[in-house]
C-alpha positions in Angstrom: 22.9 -41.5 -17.1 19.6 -42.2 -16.1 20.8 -42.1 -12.3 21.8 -39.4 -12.6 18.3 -37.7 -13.4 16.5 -39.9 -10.9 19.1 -38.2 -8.2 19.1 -34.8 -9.2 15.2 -34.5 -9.1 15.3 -35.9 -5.3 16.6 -33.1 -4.3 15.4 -30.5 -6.3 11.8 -31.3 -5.4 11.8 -30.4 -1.8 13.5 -27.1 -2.4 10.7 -26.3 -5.4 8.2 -27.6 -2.8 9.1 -25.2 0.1 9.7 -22.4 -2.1 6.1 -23.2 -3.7 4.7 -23.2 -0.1 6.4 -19.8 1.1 4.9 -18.0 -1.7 1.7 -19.5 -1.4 1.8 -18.4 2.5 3.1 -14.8 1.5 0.5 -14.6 -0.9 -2.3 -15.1 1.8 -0.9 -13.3 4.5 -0.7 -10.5 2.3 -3.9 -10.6 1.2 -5.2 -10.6 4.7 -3.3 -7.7 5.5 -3.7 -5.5 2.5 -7.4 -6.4 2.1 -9.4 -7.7 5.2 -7.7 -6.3 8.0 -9.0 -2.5 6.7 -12.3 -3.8 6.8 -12.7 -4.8 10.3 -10.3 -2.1 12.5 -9.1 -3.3 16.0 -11.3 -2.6 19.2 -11.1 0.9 20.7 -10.0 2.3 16.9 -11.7 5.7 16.4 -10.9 6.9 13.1 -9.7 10.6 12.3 -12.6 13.3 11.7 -11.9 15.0 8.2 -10.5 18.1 9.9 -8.0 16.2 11.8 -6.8 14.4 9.4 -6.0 16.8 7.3 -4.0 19.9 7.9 -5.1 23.3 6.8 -2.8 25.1 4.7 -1.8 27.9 7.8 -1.3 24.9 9.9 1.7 23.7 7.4 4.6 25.8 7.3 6.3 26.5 3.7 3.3 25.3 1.5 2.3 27.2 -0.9 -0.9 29.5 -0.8 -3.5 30.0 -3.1 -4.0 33.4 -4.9 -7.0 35.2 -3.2 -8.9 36.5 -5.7 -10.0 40.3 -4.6 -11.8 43.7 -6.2 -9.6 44.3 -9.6 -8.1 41.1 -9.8 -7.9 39.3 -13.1 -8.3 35.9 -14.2 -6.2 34.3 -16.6 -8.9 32.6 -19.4 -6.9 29.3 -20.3 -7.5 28.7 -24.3 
């Protein structure tokens, strides 16, 4: 019986090994790419001024547009 345990954890240690090392190697790649590639962009990057990035409402078609608030207009009080 006991060579039977002796055999079994040959072979079971490599695989526990590599799968150990994969996420270990995910792990840090991730991190890399998540965290310190943001901080340092690539050469010739030039990031987005606010108005280009984001889209004004007339620029959008089919969103939804705020209530313009003129003479006689009433305001709803929220209790």
């Amino acid at each position: 019986m006991s060579l039977a345990a002796v055999v079994w954890h040959w072979w079971i240690a490599p695989l526990l090994l590599g799968g150990g090392l994969l996420v270990f190697a995910a792990t840090v790649v991730g991190y890399l790419k998540q965290v310190v590639q943001p901080r340092f962009p690539p050469k010739g990057y030039v990031p987005p001024t606010p108005l280009e990035s984001s889209p004004t409402p007339e620029a959008v078609e089919g969103s939804p547009q705020p209530a313009a608030l003129g003479e006689g207009a009433e305001v709803e009080a929220s209790s």
